[in-house]
C-alpha positions as MATLAB code, in Angstrom:
seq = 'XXXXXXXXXXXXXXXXXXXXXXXXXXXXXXXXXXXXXXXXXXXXXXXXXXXXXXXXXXXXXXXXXXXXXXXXXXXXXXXXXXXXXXXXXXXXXXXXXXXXXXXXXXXXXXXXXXXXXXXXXXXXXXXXXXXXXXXXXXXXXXXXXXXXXXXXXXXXXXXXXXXXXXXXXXXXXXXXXXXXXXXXXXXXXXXXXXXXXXXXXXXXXXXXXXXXXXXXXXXXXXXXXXXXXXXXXXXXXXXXXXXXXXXXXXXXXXXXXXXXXXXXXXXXXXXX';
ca = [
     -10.431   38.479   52.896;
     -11.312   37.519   49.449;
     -10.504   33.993   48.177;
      -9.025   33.036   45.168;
     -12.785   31.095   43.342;
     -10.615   29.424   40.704;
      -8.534   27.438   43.123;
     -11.173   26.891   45.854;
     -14.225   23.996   46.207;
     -16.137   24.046   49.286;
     -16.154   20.700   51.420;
     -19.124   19.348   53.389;
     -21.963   21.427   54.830;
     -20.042   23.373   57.904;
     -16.576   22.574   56.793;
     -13.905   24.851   55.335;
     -13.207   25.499   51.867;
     -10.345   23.347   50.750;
      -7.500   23.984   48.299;
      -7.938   22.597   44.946;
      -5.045   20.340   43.371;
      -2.398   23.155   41.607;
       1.142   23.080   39.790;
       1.284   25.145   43.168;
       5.004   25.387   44.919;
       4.030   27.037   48.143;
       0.423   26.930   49.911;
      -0.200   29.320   52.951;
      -3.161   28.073   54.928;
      -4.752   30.478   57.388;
      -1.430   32.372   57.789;
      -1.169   34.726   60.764;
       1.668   37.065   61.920;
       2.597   38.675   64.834;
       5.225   41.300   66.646;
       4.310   40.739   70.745;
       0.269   41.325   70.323;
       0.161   43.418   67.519;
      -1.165   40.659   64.342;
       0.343   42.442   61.124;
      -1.038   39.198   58.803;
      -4.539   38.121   59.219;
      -5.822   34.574   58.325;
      -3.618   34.699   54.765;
      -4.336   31.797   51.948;
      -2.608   31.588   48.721;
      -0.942   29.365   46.441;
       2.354   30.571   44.390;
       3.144   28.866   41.485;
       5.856   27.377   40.211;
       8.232   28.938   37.630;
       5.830   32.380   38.205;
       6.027   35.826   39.743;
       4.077   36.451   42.172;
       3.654   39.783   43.625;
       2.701   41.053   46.797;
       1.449   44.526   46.646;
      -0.253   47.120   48.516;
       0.748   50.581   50.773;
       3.327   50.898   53.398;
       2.440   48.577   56.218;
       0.008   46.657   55.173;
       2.085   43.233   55.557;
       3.592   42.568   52.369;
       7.312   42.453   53.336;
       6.185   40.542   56.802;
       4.692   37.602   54.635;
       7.344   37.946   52.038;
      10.016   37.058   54.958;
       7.839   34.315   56.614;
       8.649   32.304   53.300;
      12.180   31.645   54.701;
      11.924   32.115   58.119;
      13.763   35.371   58.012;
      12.038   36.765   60.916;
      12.766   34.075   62.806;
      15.280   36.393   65.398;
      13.054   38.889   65.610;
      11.612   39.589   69.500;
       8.246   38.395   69.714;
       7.828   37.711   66.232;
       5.256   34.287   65.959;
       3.278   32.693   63.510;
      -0.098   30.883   63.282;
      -1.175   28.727   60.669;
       0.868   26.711   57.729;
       3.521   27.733   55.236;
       4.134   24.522   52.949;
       6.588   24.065   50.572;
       5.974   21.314   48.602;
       3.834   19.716   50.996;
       5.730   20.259   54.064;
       5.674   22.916   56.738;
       8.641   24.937   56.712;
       7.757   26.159   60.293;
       7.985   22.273   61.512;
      10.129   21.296   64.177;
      12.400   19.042   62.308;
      13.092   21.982   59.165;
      16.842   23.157   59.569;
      16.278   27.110   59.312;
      19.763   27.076   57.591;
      19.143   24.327   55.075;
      15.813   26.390   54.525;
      17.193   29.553   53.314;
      19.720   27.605   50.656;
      15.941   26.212   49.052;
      14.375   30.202   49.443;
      16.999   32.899   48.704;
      16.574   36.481   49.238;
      17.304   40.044   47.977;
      16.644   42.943   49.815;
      15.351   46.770   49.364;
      18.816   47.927   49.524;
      21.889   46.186   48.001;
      24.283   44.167   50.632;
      26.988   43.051   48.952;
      29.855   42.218   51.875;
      33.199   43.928   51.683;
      35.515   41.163   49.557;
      35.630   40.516   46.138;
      33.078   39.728   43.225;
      34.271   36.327   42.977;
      34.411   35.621   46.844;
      30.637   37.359   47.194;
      29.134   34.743   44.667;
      31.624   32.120   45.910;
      30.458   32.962   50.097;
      27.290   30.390   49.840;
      28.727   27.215   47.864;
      32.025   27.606   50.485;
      29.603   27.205   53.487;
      27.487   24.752   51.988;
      29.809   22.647   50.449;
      28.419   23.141   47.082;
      31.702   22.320   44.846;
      34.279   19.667   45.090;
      37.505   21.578   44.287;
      38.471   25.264   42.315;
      37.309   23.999   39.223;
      33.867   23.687   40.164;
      33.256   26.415   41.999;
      35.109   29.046   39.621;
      31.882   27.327   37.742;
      29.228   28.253   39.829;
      30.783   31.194   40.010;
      30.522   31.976   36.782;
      26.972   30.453   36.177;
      25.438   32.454   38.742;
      27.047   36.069   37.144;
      25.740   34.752   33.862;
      22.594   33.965   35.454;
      22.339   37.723   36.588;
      23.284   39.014   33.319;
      26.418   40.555   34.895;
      29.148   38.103   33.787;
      30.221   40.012   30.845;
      30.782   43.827   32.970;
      32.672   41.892   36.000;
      34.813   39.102   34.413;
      37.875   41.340   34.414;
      37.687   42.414   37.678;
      36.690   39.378   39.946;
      39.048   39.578   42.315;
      38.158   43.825   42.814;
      36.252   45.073   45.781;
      31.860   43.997   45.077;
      31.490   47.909   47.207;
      33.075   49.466   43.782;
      30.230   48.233   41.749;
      27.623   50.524   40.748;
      24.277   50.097   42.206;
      22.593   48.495   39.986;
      25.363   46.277   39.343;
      25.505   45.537   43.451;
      21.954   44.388   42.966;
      22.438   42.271   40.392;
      25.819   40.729   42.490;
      23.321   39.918   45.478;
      20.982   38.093   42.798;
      23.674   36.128   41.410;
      24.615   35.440   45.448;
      21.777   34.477   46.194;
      21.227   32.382   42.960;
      25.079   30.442   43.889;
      23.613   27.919   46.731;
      20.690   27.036   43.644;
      17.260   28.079   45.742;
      14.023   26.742   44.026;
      12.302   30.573   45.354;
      13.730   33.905   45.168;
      12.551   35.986   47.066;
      12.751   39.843   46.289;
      11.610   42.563   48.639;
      11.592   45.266   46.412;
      14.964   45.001   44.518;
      14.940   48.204   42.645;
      13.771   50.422   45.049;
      16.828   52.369   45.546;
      18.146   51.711   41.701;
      17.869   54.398   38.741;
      15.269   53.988   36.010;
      18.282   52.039   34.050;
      19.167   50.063   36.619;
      15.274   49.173   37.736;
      14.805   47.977   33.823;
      17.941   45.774   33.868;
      16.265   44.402   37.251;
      12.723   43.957   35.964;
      14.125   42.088   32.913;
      16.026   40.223   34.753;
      13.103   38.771   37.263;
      11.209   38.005   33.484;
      14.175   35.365   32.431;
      14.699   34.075   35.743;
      10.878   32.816   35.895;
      11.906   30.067   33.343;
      14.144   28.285   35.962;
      13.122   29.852   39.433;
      10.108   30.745   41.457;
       9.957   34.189   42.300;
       8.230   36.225   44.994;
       8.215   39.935   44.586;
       7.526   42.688   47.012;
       6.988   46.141   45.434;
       5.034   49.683   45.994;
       5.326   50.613   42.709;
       2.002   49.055   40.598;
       3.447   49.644   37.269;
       6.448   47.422   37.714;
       3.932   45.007   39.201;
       1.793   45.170   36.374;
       5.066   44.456   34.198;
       6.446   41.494   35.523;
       4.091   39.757   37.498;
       2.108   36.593   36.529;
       0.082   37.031   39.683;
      -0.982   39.811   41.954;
      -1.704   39.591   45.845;
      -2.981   43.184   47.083;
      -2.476   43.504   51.012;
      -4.257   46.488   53.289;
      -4.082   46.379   56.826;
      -2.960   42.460   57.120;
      -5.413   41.612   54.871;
      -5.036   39.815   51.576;
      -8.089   41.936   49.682;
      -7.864   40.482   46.007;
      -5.723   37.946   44.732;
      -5.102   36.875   40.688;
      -3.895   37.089   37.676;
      -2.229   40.774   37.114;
      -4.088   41.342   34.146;
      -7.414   40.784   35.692;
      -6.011   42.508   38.988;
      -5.348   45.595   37.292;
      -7.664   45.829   34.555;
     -11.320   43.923   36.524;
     -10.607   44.383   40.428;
     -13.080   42.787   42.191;
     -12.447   44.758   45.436;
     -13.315   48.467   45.620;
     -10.360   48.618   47.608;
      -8.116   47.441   45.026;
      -9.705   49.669   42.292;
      -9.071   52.610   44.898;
      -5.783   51.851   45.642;
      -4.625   51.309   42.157;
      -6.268   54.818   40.826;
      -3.917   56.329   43.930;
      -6.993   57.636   45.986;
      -6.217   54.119   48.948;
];
């Protein structure tokens, strides 16, 4: 596993390396994963930055949606899922005893491969979160976060007339961008995305990718994706997975123009 040299000093003879002070939102320390005895994430260390994108990368099973979900705890139900090691958010471990899983997942949203928009209305999708969590006071204010959260996912302006319409009539794109502004409603510091535009046409993928650009200025944002050149698009920083493994680890530009790995370089010249 290679290690990120700008962010690391090493501590006394014999000792571990230690992380570096960072603008940093999230540290993983020595992050492991595991389904029964099968480990799927070996020994991961990172730091995401705030008000970034980060993006894991790398071929099908090599870990990347795994350590995109242990950011939230979204594996949490799965049989014989465990963890070893430290995910901290701001200095404290989310997997700690005394973190509400619930309360957890209002601070990290999520949007998956494949958009899930639930079978009511625009207005009641966007409204679903605040209701639970008791985000607004009376109509007023959440018709507002309503509202906020569409404009937020730049699809206030094709839905305003139809609010109260079925979210399943939506086009797909537009379903996407209805599970962004979702999850964007209960006001998460991190978004996670495990490859949004997967399943979107071209148009639709741009709207997306443009989308994860302007939401960088007020959000953290994790992205999962396969495809390199949308990684090499959006992303501040690039994480490049193989096997449970993080291989390489920087800046996309240096990622994808100077890899230090020869597994990186083979990967991203499509021979990996």
């Amino acid at each position: 596993m290679m290690k990120e040299e700008d962010r690391m000093r090493e501590g006394p003879a014999g000792s571990q390396p230690v992380l570096a002070p960072t603008e940093s939102l999230i540290e993983l320390v020595e992050l492991s994963a595991y389904y029964g005895s099968l480990q799927v994430l070996k020994n991961i260390r990172l730091s995401i930055e705030k008000n970034k994108i980060t993006v894991f990368m790398g071929p099908s099973g090599c870990g990347k949606s795994t350590l995109v979900r242990t950011l939230n705890r979204m594996n949490d139900g799965v049989p014989g899922f465990r963890t070893t090691g430290k995910v901290m958010i701001e200095g404290q471990d989310i997997y700690a005893s005394d973190v509400d899983p619930v309360l957890l997942k209002t601070r990290v949203g999520m949007v998956f491969q494949k958009p899930n928009p639930f079978p009511i209305s625009i207005y009641d999708n966007v409204a679903f979160g605040p209701r639970i969590h008791k985000l607004a006071k009376n109509k007023y204010e959440l018709d507002s976060i309503v509202r906020e959260s569409l404009q937020k996912a730049a699809l206030w302006d094709e839905v305003k007339d139809r609010l109260s319409k079925s979210a399943t009539g939506l086009s797909g794109g537009q379903q996407q961008r209805l599970c962004i502004a979702r999850a964007l409603a209960v006001r998460p510091e991190v978004l996670l995305m495990d490859e949004p535009a997967s399943a979107l046409d071209p148009g639709s993928t741009s709207k997306v990718e443009e989308l994860m650009v302007e939401l960088k200025e007020n959000y953290t944002v994790v992205l999962v994706t396969h495809n390199m050149q949308q990684a090499a698009r959006v992303g501040t920083k690039v994480a490049f997975l193989y096997k449970g493994d993080l291989v390489e680890f920087g800046p996309a530009s240096d990622v994808f123009e100077n890899p230090k790995s020869p597994l990186t370089e083979k990967y991203i010249r499509g021979s990996l």
